[in-house]
C-alpha positions in Angstrom: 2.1 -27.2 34.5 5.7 -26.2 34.2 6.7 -23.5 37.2 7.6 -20.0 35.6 6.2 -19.9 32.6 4.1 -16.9 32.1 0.6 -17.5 31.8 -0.7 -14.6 29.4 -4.9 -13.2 29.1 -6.0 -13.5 25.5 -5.6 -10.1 25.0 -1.8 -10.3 26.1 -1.4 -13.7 23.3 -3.0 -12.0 20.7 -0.7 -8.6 20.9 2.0 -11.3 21.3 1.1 -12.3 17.7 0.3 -9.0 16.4 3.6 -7.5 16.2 3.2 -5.6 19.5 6.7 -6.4 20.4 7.8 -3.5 18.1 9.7 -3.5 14.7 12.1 -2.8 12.4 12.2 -0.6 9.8 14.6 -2.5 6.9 16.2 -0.7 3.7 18.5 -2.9 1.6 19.3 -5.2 4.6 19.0 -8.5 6.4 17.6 -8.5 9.4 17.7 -12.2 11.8 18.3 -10.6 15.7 14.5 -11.8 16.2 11.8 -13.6 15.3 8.6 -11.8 12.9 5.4 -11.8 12.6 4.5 -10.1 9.8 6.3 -8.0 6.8 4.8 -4.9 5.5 6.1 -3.7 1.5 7.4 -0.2 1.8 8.2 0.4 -1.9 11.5 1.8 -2.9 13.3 5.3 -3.9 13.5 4.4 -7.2 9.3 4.9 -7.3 9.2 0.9 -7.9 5.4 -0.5 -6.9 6.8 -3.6 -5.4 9.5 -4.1 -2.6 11.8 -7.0 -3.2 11.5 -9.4 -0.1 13.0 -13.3 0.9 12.2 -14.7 4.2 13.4 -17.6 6.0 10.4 -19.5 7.8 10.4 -20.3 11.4 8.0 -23.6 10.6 8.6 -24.4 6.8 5.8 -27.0 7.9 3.3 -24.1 7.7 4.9 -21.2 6.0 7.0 -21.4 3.3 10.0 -19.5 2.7 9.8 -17.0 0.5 12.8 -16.2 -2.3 13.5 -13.2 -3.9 9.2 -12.4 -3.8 7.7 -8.7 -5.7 5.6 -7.7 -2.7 3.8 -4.5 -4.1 3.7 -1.3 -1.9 1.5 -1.3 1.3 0.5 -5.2 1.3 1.2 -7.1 4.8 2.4 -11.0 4.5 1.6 -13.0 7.9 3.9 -15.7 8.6 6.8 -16.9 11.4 10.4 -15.5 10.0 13.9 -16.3 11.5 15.4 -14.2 8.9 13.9 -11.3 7.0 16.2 -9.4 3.4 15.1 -6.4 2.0 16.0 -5.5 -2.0 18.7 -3.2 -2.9 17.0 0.5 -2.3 13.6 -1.2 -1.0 12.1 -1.0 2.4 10.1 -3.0 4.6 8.6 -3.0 8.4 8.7 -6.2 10.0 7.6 -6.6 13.3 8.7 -8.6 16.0 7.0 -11.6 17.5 7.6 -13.5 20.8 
């Protein structure tokens, strides 16, 4: 075993993959400081019932990268993201993963 890498409980890994590392809160913005676990649709000030979202994938293996997608209001979307854009006058949480 490599000397000082962290070993983590499974509680610690799984909040590691939660979003426990915090989050962002994105209006009409890119956001690629971190990586991201997960993407939650905010909806928009112009009372639109979708939020307009493209994500770059960490592992385009696994996830794919998602263009220009209508996410509506309140729905999550799991993945790995380098690289997170919110709509113009959309908003988004996305929250950090390790």
């Amino acid at each position: 075993m490599a000397t000082g890498i962290r070993k983590f409980s499974v509680l610690e890994a799984s909040n590691l993959n939660l979003g426990q590392l915090g989050y962002e809160y994105v209006t009409n913005a890119t956001v690629s400081d971190d990586s991201y676990i997960a993407l939650t649709a905010l909806g928009t000030t112009a009372g639109k019932s979708t939020t307009t979202i493209t994500a770059t994938s960490s592992d385009t293996a696994i996830w794919d990268t998602l263009t220009a997608i209508e996410v509506p209001v309140g729905v999550t979307i799991y993945g790995k993201w380098s690289s997170v854009q919110v709509g113009s006058g959309d908003a988004a949480i996305v929250y950090k993963s390790a």
